[in-house]
Each structure stands twice: as C-alpha cells, then as structure tokens.
C-alpha positions, 0 to 999 in steps of 0.5 A: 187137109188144112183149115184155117180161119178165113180172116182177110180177102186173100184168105177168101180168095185161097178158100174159094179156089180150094172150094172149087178143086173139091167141089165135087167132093163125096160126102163123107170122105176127107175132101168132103168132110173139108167141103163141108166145114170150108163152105161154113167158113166162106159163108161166114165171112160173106155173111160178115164182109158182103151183107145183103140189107133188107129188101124196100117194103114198097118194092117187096110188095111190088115184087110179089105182086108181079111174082104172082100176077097181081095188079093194083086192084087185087092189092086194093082188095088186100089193102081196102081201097084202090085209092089207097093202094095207089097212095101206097105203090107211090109211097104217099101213105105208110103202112098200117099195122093191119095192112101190114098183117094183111099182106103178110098173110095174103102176099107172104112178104114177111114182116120184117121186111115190111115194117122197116121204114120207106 
C-alpha cells in the first residue's frame, strides 16, 4: 500500500483507478484500510478542484416546491400574499427576513442558500 498526496489531475486519475481495483475491499483489511484513507484523498482534491456553488435561492424554492408537490398558492400561504409569491418565482421582489425564516421552517431550504443574492 502506497499513499501519496493527490497533487495534480494525473495524481487523481492514478487514484481513481486504484479506487476502482479495491473498491470492494473488506473493511478493516490492508486493502480497506487503503480504501478508507484514498477516499478521504479523492474527496479532498474534488473538494478542492471541482467545487459545486450554492444552488440559486429562487430555484431552491422552485425545486422544493415541485419536490414536494407545492404550487404557487401553497407558497403564497408561506409567503403572505399569492401576489407576492408570483413577484418572488419571477425574481421581481427580494426575500425578506422573515420570509426567508418562513421557508426555512416550512420548505426546509437552508438559509445559506436563501439569503445569497439573485
């Protein structure tokens, strides 16, 4: 077992293919223990080279919404007005705080995502 730091693409891609040859690995064994720490590696690296952004706030809402069968309306009871709620899928008003609180609590979006700008 030979583990390395993961420092350019052709370190990755090595890395990748010995995942792949030990992938079925039994815990606790060389090969798993190997595994273990070459996941941590690979997941370093993605986190570092490949980083996924935040989702959009409005299409956050969107998202949950279809996820959980909601239409304008049942987000107008969340938000107050059918009106504004229109405003808001159209990105003709910003959230406030409170309707951020509300969606938080009622969509379980978290607020990190919805407080970043649109």
């Amino acid at each position: 077992m030979e583990i390395k730091p993961i420092k350019t693409e052709n370190d990755y891609n090595q890395a990748l293919e010995r995942l792949e040859v030990i992938f079925d690995a039994k815990k606790g064994s060389c090969e798993g223990d190997e595994l273990e720490v070459l996941g941590i590696l690979i997941d370093q690296y993605e986190n570092e080279h490949f980083p996924i952004g935040m989702p959009d706030p409005i299409e956050a809402i969107k998202f949950r919404m279809e996820q959980m069968g909601y239409n304008q309306n049942d987000l107008a009871n969340i938000v107050g007005l059918k009106s504004r709620a229109s405003e808001i899928l159209n990105r003709k008003r910003k959230l406030s705080l409170e309707m951020i609180r509300q969606l938080h609590e009622q969509l379980n979006i978290p607020t990190d995502v919805l407080i970043q700008a649109y």
